[in-house]
TIVO-841519 format. One record per residue (C-alpha): residue number from 1; x negated, y negated, z; residue in three letters. Coordinates in Angstrom, 2 decimals, decimal comma. Each point is the difference from the previous one (the first is absolute). Layout:
N
+-----+---------+---------+---------+------+
! pos !    east !   north !      up ! code !
+-----+---------+---------+---------+------+
! NUM !       X !       Y !       Z !  ALA !
...
+-----+---------+---------+---------+------+
REM end
This chain:
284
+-----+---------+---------+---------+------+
! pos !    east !   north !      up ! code !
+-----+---------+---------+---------+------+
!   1 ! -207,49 ! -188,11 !  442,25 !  UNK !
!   2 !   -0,91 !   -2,18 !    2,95 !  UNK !
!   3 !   -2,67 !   -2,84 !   -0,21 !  UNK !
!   4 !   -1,67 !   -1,72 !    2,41 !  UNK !
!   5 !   -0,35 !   -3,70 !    0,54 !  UNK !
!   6 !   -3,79 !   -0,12 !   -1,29 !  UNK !
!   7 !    0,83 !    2,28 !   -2,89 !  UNK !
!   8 !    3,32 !   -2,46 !   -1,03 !  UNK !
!   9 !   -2,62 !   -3,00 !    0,53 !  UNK !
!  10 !   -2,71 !    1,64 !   -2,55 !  UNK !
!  11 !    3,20 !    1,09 !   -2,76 !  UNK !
!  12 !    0,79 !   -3,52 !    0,28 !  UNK !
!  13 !   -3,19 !   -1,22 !   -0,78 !  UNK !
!  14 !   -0,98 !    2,23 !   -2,43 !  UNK !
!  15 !    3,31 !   -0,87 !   -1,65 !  UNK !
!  16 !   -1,45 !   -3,85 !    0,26 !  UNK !
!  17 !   -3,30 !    0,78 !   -1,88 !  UNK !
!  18 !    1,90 !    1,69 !   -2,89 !  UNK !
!  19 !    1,86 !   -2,99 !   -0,62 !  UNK !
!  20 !   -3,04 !   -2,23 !    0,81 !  UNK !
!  21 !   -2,32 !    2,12 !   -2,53 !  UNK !
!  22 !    2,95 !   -0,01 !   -2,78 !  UNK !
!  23 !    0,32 !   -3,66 !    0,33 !  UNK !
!  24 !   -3,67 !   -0,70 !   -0,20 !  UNK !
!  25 !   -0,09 !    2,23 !   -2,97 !  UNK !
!  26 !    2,95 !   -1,68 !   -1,70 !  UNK !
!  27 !   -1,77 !   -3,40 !    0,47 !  UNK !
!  28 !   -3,27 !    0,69 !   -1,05 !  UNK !
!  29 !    1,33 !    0,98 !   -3,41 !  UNK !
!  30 !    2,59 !   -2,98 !   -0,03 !  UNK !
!  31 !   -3,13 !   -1,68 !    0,24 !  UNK !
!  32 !   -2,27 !    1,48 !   -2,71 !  UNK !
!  33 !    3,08 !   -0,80 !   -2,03 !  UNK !
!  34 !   -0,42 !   -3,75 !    0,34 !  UNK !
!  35 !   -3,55 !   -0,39 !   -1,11 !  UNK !
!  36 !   -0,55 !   -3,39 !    1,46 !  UNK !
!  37 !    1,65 !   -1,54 !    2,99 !  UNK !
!  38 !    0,16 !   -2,83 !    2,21 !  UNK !
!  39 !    1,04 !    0,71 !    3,62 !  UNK !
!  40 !    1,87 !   -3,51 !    1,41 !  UNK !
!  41 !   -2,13 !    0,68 !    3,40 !  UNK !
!  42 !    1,32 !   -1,53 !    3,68 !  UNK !
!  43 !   -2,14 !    1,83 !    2,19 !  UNK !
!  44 !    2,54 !    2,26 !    1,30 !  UNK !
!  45 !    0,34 !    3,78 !    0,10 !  UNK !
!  46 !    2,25 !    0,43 !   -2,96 !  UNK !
!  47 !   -2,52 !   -1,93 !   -2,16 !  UNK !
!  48 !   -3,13 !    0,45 !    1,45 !  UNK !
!  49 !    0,55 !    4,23 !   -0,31 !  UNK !
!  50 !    1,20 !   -1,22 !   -3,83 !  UNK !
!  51 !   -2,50 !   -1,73 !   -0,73 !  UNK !
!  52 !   -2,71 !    2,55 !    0,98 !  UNK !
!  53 !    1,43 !    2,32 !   -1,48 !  UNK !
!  54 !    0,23 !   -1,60 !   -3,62 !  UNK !
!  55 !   -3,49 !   -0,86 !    0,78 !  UNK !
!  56 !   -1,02 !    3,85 !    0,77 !  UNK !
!  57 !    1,97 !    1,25 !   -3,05 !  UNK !
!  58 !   -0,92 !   -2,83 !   -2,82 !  UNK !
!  59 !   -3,19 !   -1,18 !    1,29 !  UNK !
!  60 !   -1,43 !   -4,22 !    0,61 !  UNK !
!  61 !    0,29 !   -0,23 !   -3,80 !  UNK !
!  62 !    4,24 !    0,65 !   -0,25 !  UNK !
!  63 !    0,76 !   -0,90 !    3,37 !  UNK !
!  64 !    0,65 !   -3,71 !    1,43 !  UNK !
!  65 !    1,51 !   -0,74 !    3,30 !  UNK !
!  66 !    1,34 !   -3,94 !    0,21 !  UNK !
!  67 !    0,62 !   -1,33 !    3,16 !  UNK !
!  68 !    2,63 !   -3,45 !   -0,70 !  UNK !
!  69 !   -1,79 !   -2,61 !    1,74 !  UNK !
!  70 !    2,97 !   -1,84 !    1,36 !  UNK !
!  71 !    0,83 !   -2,39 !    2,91 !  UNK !
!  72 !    2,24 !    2,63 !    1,26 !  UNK !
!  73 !   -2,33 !    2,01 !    0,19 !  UNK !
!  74 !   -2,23 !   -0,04 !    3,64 !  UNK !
!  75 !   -3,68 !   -0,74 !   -0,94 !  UNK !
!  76 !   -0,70 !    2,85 !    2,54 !  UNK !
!  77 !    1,72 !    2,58 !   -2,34 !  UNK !
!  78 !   -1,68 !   -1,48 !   -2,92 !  UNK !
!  79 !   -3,46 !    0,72 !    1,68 !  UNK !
!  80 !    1,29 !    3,59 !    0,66 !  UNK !
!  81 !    0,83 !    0,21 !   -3,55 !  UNK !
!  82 !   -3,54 !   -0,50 !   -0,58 !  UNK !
!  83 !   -1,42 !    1,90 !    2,77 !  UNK !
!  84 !    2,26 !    3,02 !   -1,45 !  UNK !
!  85 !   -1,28 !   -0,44 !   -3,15 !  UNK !
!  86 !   -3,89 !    0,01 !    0,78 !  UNK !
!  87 !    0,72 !    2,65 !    2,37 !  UNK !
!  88 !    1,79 !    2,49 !   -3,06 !  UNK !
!  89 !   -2,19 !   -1,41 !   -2,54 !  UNK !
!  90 !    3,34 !   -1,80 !   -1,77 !  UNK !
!  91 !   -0,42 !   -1,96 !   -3,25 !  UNK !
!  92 !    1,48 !   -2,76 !    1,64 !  UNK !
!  93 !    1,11 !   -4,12 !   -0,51 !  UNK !
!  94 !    2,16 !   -1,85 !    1,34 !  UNK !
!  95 !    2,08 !   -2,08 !   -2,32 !  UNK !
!  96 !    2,10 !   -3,44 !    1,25 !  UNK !
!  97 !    3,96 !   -0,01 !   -0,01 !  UNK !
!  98 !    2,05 !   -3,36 !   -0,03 !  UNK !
!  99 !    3,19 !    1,31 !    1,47 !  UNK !
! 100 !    0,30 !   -2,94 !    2,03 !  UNK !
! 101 !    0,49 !   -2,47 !   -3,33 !  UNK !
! 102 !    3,05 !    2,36 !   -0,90 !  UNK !
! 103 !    3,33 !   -1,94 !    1,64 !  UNK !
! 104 !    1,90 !    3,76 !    0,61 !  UNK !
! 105 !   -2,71 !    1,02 !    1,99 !  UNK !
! 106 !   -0,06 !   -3,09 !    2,00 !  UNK !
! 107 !    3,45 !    0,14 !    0,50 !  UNK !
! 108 !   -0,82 !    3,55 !    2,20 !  UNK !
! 109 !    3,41 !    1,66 !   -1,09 !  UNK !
! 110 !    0,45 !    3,44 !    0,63 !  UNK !
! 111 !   -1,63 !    0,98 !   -3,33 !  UNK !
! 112 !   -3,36 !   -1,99 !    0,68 !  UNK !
! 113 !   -1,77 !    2,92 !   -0,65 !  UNK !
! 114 !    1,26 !    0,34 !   -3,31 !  UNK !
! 115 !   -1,79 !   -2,99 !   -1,03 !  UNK !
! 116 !   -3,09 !    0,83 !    1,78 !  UNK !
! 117 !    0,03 !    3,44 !   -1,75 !  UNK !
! 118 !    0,22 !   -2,04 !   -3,47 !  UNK !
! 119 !   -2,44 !   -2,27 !    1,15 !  UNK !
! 120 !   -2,57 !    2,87 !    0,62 !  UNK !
! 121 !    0,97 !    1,62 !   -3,55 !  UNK !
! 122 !   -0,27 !   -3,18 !   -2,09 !  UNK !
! 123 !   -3,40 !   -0,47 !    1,48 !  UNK !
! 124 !   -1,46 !    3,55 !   -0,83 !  UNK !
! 125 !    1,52 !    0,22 !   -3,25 !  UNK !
! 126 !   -2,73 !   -2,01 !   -2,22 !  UNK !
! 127 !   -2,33 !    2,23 !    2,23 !  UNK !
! 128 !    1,89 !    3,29 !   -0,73 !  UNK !
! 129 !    0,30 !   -0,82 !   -3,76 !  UNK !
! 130 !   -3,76 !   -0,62 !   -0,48 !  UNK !
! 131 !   -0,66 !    3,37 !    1,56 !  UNK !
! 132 !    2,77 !    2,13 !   -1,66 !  UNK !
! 133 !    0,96 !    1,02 !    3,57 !  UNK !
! 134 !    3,27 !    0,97 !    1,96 !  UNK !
! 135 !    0,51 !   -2,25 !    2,93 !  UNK !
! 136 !    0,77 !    2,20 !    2,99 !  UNK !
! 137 !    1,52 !   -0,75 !    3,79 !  UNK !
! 138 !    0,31 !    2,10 !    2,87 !  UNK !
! 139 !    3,37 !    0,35 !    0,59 !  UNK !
! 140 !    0,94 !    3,71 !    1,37 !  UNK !
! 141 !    3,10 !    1,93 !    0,58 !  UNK !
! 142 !    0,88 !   -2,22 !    3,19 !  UNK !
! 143 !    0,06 !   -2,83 !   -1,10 !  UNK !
! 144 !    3,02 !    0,72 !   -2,60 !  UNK !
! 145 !    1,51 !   -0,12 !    2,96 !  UNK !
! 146 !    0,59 !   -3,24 !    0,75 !  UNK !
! 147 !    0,83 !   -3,27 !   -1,87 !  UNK !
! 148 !   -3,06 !   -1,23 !   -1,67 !  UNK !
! 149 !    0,53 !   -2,67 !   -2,65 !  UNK !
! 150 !   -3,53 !    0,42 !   -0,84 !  UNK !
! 151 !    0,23 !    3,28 !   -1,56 !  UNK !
! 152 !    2,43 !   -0,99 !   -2,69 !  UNK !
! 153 !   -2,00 !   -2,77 !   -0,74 !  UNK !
! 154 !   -3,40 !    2,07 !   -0,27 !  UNK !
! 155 !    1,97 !    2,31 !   -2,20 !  UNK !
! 156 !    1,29 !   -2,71 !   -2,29 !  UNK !
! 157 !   -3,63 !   -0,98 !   -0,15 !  UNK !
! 158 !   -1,00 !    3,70 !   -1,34 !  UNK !
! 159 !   -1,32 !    1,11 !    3,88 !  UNK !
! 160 !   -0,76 !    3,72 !    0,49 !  UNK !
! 161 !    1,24 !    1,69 !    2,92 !  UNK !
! 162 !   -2,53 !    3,44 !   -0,17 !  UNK !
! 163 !    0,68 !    1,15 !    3,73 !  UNK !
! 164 !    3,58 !   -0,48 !   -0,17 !  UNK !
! 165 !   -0,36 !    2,11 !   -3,38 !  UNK !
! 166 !   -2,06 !    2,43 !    1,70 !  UNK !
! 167 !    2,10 !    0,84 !    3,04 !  UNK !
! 168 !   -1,85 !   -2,06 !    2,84 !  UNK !
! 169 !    1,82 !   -0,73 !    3,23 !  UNK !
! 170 !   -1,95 !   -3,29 !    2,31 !  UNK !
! 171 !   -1,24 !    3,25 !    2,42 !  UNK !
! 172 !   -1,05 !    2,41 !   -2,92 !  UNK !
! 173 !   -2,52 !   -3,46 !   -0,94 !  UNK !
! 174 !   -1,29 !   -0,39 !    3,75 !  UNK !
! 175 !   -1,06 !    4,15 !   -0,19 !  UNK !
! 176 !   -1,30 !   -0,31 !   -3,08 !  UNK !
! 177 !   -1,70 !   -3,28 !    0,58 !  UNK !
! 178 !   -1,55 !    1,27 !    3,02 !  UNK !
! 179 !   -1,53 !    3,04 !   -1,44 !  UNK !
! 180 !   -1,97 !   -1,88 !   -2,49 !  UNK !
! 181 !   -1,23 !   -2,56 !    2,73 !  UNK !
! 182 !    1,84 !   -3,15 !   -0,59 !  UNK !
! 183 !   -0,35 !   -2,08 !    2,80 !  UNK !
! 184 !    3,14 !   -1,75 !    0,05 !  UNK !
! 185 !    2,55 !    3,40 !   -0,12 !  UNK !
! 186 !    1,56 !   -0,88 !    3,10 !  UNK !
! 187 !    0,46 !   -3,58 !   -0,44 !  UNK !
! 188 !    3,09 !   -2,05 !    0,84 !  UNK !
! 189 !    1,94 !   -1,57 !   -2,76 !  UNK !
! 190 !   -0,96 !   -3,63 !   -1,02 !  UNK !
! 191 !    2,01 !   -2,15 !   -1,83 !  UNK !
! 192 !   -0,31 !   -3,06 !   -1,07 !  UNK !
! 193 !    0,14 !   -3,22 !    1,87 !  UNK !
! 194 !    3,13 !   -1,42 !   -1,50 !  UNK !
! 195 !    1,93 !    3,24 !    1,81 !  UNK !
! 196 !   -0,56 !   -2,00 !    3,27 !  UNK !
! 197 !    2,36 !   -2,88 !   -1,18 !  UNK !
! 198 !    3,88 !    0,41 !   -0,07 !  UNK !
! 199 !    1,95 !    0,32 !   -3,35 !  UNK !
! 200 !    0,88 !   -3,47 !   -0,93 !  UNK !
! 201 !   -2,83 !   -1,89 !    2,04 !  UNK !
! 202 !   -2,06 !   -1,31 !   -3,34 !  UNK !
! 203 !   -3,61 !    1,86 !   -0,02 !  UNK !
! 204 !   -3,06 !   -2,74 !    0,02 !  UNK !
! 205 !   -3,52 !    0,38 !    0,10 !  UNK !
! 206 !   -0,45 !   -2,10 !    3,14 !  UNK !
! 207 !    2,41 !    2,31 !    1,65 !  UNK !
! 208 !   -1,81 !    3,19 !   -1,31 !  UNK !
! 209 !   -2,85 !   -1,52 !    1,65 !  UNK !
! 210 !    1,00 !   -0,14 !    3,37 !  UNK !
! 211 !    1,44 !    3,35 !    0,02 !  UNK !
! 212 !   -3,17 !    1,50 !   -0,97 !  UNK !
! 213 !   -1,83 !   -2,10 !    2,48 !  UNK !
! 214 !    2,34 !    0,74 !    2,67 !  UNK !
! 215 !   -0,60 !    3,83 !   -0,85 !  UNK !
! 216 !   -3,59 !   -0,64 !   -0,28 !  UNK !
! 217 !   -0,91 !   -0,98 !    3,51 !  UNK !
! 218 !    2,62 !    2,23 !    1,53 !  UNK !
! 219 !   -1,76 !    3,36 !   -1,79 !  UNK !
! 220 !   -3,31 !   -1,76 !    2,05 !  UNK !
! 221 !    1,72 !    0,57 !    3,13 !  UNK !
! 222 !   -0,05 !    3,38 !   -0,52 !  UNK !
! 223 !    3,78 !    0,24 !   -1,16 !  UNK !
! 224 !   -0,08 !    2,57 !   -3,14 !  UNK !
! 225 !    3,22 !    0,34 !   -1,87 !  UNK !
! 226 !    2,02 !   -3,29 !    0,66 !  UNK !
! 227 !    2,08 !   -2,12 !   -2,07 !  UNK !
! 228 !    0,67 !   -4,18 !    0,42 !  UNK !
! 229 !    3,69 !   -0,37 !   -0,99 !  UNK !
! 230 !    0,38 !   -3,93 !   -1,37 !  UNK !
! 231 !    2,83 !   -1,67 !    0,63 !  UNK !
! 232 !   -1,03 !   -3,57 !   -0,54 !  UNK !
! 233 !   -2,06 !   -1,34 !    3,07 !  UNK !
! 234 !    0,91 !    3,55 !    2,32 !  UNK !
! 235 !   -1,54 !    2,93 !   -0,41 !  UNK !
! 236 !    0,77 !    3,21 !    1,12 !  UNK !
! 237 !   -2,57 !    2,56 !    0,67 !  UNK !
! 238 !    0,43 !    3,57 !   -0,85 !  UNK !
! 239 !   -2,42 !    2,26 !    1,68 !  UNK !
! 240 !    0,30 !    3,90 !    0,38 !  UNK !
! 241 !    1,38 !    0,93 !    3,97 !  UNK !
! 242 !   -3,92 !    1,54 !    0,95 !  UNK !
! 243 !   -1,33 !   -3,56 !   -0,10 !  UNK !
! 244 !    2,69 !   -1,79 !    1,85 !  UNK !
! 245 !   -1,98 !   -0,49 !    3,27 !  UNK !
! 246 !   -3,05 !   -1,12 !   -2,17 !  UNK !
! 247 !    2,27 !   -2,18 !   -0,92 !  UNK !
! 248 !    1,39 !   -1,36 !    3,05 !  UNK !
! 249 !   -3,74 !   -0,13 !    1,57 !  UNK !
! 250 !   -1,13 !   -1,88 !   -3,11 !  UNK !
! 251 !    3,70 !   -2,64 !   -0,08 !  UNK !
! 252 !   -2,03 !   -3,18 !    0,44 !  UNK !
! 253 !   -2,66 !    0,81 !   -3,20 !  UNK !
! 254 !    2,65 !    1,66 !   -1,42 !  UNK !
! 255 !    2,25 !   -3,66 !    0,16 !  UNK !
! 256 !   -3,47 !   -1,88 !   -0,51 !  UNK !
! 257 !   -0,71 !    1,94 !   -3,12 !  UNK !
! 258 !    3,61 !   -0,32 !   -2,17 !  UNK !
! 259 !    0,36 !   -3,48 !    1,25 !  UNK !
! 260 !   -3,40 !   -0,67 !   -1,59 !  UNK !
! 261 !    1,28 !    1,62 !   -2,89 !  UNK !
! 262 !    2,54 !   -2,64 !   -0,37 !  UNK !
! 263 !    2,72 !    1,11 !    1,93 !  UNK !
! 264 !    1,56 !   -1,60 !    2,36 !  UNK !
! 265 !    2,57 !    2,85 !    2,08 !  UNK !
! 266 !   -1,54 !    3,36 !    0,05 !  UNK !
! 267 !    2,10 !    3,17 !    1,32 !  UNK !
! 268 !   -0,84 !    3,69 !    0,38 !  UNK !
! 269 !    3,04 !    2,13 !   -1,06 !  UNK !
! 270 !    0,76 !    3,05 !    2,42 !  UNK !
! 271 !    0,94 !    2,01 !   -2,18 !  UNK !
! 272 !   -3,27 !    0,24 !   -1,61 !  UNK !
! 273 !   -1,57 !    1,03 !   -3,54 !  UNK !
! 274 !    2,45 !    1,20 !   -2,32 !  UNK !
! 275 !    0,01 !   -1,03 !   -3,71 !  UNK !
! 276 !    1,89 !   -2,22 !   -2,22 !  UNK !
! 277 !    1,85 !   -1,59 !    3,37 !  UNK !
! 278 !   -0,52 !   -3,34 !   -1,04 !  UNK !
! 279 !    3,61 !   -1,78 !   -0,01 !  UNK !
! 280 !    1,66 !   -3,29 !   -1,09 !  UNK !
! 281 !   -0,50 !   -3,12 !    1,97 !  UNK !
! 282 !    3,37 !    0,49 !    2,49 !  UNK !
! 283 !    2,33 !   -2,86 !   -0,47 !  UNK !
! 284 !   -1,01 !   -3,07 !    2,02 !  UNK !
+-----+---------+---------+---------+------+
REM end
């Protein structure tokens, strides 16, 4: 039996939706099963679609989102986490983290995230005790993936992984995310500050600072998904290829704007966006 192109396109997709419907039916009871949760809430897609969904299932009363108010974190994502919040009627905080008093996380080995993860559990856990309530991330299939110290450590804290449990891929959470309206289901992934500064170079608060500032006035030049990579007074600019000759037409308030950032060598790598690229200092 031949098919044609459109008719292998709509098998394919109606193979998708299966999948997508099973999974969302396999969460939603994972869910019911947990009474009370808190949902450790970035902003991103992963936890954003988590979070409103724990909030659709359990309602304001056994739902939380936390949002770990850290200097790591860029104060425009914290007012997104808000924004997101209002905007899908989240029981929301935010909730202070002190990563930057632990010496291991300082240090920015390669299992810095490890300690931020514990950081982020040892803070919601008086929370999550006084409300009886599972604390939850939004971790899916993907991200097993890769090395991520931070899992483990959210495990050893007692972290939930429901999407991973219910079958969710990164693009089965953009569909679903955009058929219930969430704003952000296409966004970019954000880490955190600290993944602009090479293994090994120690992670301060003053340098935190001028990475986010740097980013800051850049994203006000128009430049959307960019990265300032830190390697003590250079930095070097990640953009995506599309806004290269923005770039180039903007070089001088480009310069003007990292240097006022506190920089004092600022570079735009050719090769572009592309995550986790940031590399040791070379050898001098």
């Amino acid at each position: 039996m031949a098919f044609s192109v459109e008719r292998v396109a709509d098998i394919v997709d109606d193979g998708q939706d299966a999948a997508l419907d099973i999974a969302l039916s396999k969460l939603d009871r994972i869910i019911r099963g947990y009474k009370s949760v808190i949902t450790a809430f970035s902003g991103g897609v992963d936890s954003t679609f988590l979070a409103a969904k724990v909030a659709e299932i359990l309602g304001p009363h056994y739902s939380l989102a936390v949002t770990a108010n850290s200097p790591s974190l860029a104060r425009s994502e914290l007012e997104e986490c808000a924004a997101l919040a209002l905007e899908l009627n989240l029981h929301w905080v935010s909730m202070t983290t002190f990563e930057l008093t632990n010496p291991l996380y300082v240090q920015n080995g390669h299992d810095r995230c490890f300690h931020c993860k514990s950081e982020l559990m040892k803070t919601i856990a008086p929370m999550a005790k006084m409300r009886h309530a599972k604390v939850v991330l939004g971790i899916n299939l993907d991200d097993l993936k890769e090395y991520r110290p931070g899992q483990d450590a959210a495990k050893q804290g007692g972290a939930k992984f429901p999407l991973v449990e219910a079958g969710f891929s990164k693009q089965m959470i953009r569909r679903a995310s955009q058929s219930m309206g969430i704003s952000v289901y296409d966004k970019p992934a954000t880490p955190c500050l600290s993944s602009r500064i090479p293994n090994g170079t120690p992670v301060t608060f003053n340098t935190l600072t001028k990475i986010a500032r740097a980013e800051s006035d850049l994203r006000k030049l128009g430049i959307a998904n960019l990265r300032v990579r830190h390697y003590e007074d250079l930095a070097r600019i990640e953009i995506d290829a599309p806004y290269m000759q923005l770039a180039f037409d903007q070089r001088a308030q480009i310069v003007a704007a990292v240097k006022r950032a506190g920089y004092k060598y600022v570079t735009l790598d050719l090769e572009g966006f592309r995550s986790g690229s940031t590399a040791s200092l070379p050898d001098k």
